[in-house]
C-alpha positions in Angstrom: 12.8 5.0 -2.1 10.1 7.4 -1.9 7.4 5.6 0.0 3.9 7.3 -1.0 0.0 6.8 -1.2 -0.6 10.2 -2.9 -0.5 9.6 -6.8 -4.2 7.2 -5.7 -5.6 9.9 -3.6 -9.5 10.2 -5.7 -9.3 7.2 -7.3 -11.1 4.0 -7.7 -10.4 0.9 -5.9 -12.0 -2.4 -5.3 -11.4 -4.9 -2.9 -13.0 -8.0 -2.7 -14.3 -10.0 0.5 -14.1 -6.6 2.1 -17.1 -6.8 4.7 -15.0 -8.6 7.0 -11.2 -9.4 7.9 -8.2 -8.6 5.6 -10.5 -7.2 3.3 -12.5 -4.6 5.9 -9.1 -3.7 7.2 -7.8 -2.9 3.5 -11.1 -1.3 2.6 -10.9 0.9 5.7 -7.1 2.1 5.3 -8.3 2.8 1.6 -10.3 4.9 2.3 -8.3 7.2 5.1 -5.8 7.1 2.5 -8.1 8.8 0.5 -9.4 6.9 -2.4 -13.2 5.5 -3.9 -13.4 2.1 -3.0 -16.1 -0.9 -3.8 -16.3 -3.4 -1.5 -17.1 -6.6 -3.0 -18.7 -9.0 -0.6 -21.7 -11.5 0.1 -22.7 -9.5 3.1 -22.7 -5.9 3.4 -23.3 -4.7 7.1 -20.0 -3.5 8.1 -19.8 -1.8 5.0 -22.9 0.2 5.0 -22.6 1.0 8.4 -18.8 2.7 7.3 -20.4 4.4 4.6 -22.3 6.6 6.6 -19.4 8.2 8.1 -18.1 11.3 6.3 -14.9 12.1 8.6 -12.6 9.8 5.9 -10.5 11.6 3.2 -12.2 9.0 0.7 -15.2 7.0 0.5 -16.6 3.6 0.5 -19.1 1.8 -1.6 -20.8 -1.6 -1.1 -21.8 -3.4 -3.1 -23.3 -7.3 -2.8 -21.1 -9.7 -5.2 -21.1 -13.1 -4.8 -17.3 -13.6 -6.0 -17.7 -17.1 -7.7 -20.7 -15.5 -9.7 -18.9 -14.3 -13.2 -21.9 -11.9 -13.8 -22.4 -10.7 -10.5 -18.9 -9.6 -11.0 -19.0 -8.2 -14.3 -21.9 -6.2 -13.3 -20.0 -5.2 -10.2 -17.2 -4.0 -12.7 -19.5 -2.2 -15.0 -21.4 0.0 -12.0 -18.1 0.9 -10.7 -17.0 2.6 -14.5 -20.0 4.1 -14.8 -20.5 5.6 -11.7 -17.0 6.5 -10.2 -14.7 6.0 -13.2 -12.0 3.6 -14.1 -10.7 1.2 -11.2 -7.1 1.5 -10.9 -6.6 -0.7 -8.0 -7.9 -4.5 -7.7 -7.4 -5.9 -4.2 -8.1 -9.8 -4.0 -9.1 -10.5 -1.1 -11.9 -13.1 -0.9 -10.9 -15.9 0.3 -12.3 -19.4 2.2 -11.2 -22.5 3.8 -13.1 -25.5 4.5 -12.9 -28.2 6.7 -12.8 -31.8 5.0 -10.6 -34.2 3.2 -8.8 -35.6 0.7 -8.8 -38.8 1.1 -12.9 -38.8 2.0 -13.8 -35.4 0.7 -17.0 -33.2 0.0 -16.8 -32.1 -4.0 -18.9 -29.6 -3.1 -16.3 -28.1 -0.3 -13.8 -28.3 -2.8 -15.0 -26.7 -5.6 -16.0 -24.0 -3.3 -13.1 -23.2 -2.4 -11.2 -22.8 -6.3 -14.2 -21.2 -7.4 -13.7 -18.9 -4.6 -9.8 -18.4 -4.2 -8.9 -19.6 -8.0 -11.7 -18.5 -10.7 -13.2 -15.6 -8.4 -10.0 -14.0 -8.7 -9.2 -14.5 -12.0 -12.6 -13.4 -13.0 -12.0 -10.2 -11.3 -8.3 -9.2 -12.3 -9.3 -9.9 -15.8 -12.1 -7.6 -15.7 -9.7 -4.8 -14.0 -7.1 -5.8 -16.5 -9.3 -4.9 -19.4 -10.3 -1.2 -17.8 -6.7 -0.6 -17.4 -5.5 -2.3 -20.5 -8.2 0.0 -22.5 -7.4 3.2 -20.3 -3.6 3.2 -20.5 -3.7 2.8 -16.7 -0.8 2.0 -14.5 -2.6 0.1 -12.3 -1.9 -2.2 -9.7 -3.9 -5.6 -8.5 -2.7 -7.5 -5.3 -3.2 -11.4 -4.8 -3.7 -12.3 -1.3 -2.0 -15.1 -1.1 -0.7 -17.5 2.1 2.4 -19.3 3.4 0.2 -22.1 2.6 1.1 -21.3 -1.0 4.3 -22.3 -0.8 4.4 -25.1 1.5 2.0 -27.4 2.5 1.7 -26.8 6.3 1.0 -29.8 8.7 -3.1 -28.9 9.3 -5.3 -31.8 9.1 -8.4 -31.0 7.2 -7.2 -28.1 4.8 -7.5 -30.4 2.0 -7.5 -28.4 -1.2 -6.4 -25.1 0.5 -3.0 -25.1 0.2 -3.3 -26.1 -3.5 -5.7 -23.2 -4.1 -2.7 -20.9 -2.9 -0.4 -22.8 -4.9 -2.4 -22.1 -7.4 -2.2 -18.0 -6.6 1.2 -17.9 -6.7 1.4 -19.6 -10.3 -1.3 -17.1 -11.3 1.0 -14.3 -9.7 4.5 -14.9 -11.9 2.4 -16.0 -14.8 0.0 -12.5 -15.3 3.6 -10.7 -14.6 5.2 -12.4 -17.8 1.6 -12.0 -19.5 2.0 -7.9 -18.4 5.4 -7.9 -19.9 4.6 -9.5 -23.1 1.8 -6.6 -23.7 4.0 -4.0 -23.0 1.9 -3.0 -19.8 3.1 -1.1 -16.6 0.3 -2.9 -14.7 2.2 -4.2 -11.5 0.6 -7.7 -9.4 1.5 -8.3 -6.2 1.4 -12.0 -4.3 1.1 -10.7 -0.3 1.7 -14.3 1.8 0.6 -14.1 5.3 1.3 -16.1 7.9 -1.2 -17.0 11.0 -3.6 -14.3 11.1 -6.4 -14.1 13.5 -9.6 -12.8 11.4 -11.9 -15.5 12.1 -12.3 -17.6 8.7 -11.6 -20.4 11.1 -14.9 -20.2 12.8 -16.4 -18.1 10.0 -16.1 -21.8 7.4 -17.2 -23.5 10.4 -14.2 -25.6 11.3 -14.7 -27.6 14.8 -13.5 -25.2 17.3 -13.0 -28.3 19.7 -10.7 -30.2 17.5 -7.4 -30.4 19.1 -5.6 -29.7 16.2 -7.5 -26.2 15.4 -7.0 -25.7 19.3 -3.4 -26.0 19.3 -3.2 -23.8 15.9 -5.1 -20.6 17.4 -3.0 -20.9 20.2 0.0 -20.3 18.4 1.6 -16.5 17.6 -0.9 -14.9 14.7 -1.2 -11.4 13.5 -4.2 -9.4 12.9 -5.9 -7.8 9.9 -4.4 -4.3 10.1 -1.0 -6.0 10.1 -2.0 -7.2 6.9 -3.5 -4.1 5.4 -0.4 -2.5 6.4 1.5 -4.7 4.5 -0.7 -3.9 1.2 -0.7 -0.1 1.3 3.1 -0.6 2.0 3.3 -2.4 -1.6 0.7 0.1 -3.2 3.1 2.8 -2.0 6.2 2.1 -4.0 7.3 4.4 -6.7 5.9 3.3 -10.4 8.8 2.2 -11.7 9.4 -0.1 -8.5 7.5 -3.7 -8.1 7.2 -6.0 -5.1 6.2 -9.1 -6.8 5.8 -11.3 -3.8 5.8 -10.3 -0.1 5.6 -12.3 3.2 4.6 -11.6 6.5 4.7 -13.6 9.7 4.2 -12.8 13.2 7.0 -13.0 15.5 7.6 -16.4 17.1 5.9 -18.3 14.1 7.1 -21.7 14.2 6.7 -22.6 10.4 
């Protein structure tokens, strides 16, 4: 299998969460890869401050989307078509946790996090979908996805996490059967990490002293170029070839 990123070299790409963690890394390697990505994110800094450099093969746009805003989004989409051209890669990569219950719960925290990991995304790959769908595109969107989306690991106060990644790996197998039912060469990809070390911990504001969170960042974790590897690895399969889900784990993990 011939294992290259050259048919994407000039064209459009976005990523979203990509000011920090998975989603820099991705945006980053995008880029020295060669293509025009938009970063979708909140906050902007990193990104502006690596679109100034002109040493990359491709280039990076930012661009401040608030991912469980449906219009933000859609606007988002529209700039992108009119100024760089039809995206041919969706990365989903926004993504939160936070830290409450079940049992005792904060609505709000919940619905936070499916409107970010569930409807954000959804919102997003349909909008891609219906660029490629309209251009006869043989695109390519990535979900990423968790182990936690397949298991329900043993961390107190994830509450509705895992369910949210449950949730992407339902949305995975069911826009696969949706692409083959329209005749479509679109591929999706679920990418399931295991424990890696970008901060969303501390960044959702978990309580660093809790023993539990302690013990966790203690054990064996990757970091966000691992990941990022991992993707371009996916988006540089042949056409004809799709990895439908992949998952990566540092050595040692215990689960």
């Amino acid at each position: 299998m011939v294992v290259s990123m050259d048919r994407w070299i000039g064209k459009v790409a976005i990523v979203t969460g990509a000011n920090s963690g998975i989603g820099a890394a991705v945006a980053k390697q995008l880029v020295e890869a060669g293509l025009m990505v938009v970063g979708f994110d909140r906050q902007c800094e990193w990104m502006e401050q690596v679109a100034k450099l002109h040493d990359k093969k491709g280039q990076l746009h930012p661009m401040k989307v608030d991912i469980c805003k449906e219009d933000e989004i859609q606007e988002a989409f529209r700039w992108t078509s009119n100024n760089l051209g039809s995206v041919h890669i969706l990365i989903n990569c926004a993504g939160i946790a936070q830290e409450t219950t079940l049992w005792n719960g904060d609505t709000e925290k919940w619905k936070k996090t499916f409107d970010t990991n569930v409807i954000g995304l959804c919102i997003a790959t349909r909008e891609a979908v219906k660029i490629m769908k309209a251009e006869k595109i043989d695109g390519h969107i990535v979900h990423m996805n968790s182990i936690s989306g397949h298991f329900v690991p043993n961390i107190p106060l994830f509450n509705v996490y895992p369910a949210s990644k449950f949730a992407v790996t339902a949305l995975t197998e069911t826009l696969r059967q949706e692409f083959n039912q329209l005749g479509v060469k679109i591929k999706i990809t679920s990418v399931s990490p295991g424990r890696v070390d970008t901060g969303i911990v501390k960044r959702n504001n978990f309580d660093m002293n809790s023993k539990v969170i302690q013990r966790m960042m203690k054990t064996p974790a990757m970091n966000a170029e691992d990941v990022a590897d991992s993707i371009l690895f996916v988006l540089s399969t042949p056409p004809h070839v799709q990895i439908h889900e992949l998952t990566i784990k540092p050595i040692g993990e215990a689960v």
